[in-house]
N, C-alpha and C positions, 0 to 999 in steps of 0.2 A: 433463467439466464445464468443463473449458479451452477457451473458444472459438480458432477458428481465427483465423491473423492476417487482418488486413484485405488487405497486402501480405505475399508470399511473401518472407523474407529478414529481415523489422522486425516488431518487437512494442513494444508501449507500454503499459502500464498506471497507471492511476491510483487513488489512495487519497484518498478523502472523507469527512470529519467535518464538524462545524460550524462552527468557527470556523479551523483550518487551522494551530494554533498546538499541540495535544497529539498527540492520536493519529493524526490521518492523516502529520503529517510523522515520528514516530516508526515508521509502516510504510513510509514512503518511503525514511528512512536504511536501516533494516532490509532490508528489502527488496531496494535496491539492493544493500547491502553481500553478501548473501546469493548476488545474482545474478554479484558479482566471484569470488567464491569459486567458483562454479560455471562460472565462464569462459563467462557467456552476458552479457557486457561490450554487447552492442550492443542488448536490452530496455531499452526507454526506463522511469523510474520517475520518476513526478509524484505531485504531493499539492494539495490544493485545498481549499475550505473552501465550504459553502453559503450562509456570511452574508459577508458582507463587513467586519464591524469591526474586522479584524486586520489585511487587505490592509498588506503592507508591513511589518510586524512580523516579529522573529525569534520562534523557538518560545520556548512557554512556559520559564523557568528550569528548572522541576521536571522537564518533558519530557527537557529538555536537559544536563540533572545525573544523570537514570536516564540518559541514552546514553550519555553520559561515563563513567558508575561501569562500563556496559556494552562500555565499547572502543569506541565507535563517535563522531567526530565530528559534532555538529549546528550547526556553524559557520554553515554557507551556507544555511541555508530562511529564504527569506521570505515569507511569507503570504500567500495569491492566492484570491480565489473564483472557483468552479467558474462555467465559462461555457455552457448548456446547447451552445451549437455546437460544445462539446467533444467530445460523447458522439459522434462522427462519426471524431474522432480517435485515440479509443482502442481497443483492442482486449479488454482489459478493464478496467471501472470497477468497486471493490471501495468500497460504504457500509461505514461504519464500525458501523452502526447501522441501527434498521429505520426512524427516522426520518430518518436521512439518505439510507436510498433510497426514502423516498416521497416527498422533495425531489428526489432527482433523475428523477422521474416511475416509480420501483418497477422490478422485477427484469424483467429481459429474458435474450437469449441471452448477452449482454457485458456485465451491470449486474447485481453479487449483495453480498450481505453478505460483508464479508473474511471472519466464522469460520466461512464454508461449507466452509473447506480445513482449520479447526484442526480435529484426529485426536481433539481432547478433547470436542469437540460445538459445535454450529454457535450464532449467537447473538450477541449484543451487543457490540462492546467497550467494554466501561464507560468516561464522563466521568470523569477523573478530574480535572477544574478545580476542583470546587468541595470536593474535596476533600484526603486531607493529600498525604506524599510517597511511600506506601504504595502508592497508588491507582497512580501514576507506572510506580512499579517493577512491579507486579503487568500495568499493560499493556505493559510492555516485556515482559515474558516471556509472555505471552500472541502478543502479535505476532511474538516469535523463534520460537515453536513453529509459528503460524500461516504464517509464511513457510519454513519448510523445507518444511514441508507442500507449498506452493501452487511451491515453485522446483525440487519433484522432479514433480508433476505438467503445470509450465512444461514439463521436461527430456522426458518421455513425450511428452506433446501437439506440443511443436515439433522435437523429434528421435525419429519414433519408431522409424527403423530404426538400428537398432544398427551404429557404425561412422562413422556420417554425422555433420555438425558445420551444418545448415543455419542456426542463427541463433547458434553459440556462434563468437566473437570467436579467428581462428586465430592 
């Protein structure tokens, strides 16, 4: 399910919602943080957004209050929208949503929805902007689940003989 890197030795994925400010930079922290743990330190982890009204903004408060309650720093995101001449760049592009991957022109071999890797069933990760601090919390544990997932089948797909270290950080 893991696409192959573009180049042998570098991996980059990116995570996209809509606005660039809840969920996708909340699997981006995650994500990365998940990949330091796994000492695959040199997988690039970007996050991006489909509209552009946030460009330059930090993550949502609420976002940013679930990663803190969670250990996880969300200091440094600032807001960026997705640039189609990206999709060249990455190796995999994870929508947030089925609508945000039919903005990014729908599922390919390196273009799928992130909860194709959650073990709890594949599907949506809810907005949770418009609503309270529940919603926050609920997609942060949805996306920690979702990235152990996706950073053990990272580990398979780009190391998969046993022994070898080809993209983990010596």
């Amino acid at each position: 399910m893991i696409p192959a890197a573009r180049v042998e030795g570098t991996y980059a994925v990116a995570a996209v919602c809509l606005g660039n400010i809840c969920r996708s930079p909340i699997a981006e922290v995650v994500l990365r943080s998940r990949l330091d743990e796994a000492g695959l330190t040199e997988i690039e982890v970007h996050s991006a957004g489909t509209g552009g009204w946030h460009v330059g903004d930090p993550m949502d408060p609420r976002a940013a209050a679930a990663l803190r309650a969670g250990g996880y720093d969300p200091s440094r995101h600032r807001a960026q929208q997705w640039v189609p001449a990206w999709q060249d760049r990455f190796d995999l592009v994870l929508a947030m949503d089925a609508q945000n991957l039919a903005d990014l022109g729908g599922p390919d071999e390196r273009t799928m929805v992130f909860r194709e890797f959650d073990p709890d069933g594949a599907g949506d990760v809810p907005d949770p902007y418009f609503g309270g601090d529940d919603g926050f919390t609920e997609v942060l544990a949805m996306v920690e689940r979702t990235a152990d997932a996706l950073v053990a089948d990272l580990i398979t797909t780009l190391d998969p003989t046993p022994g070898t270290q080809a993209v983990r950080s010596q």
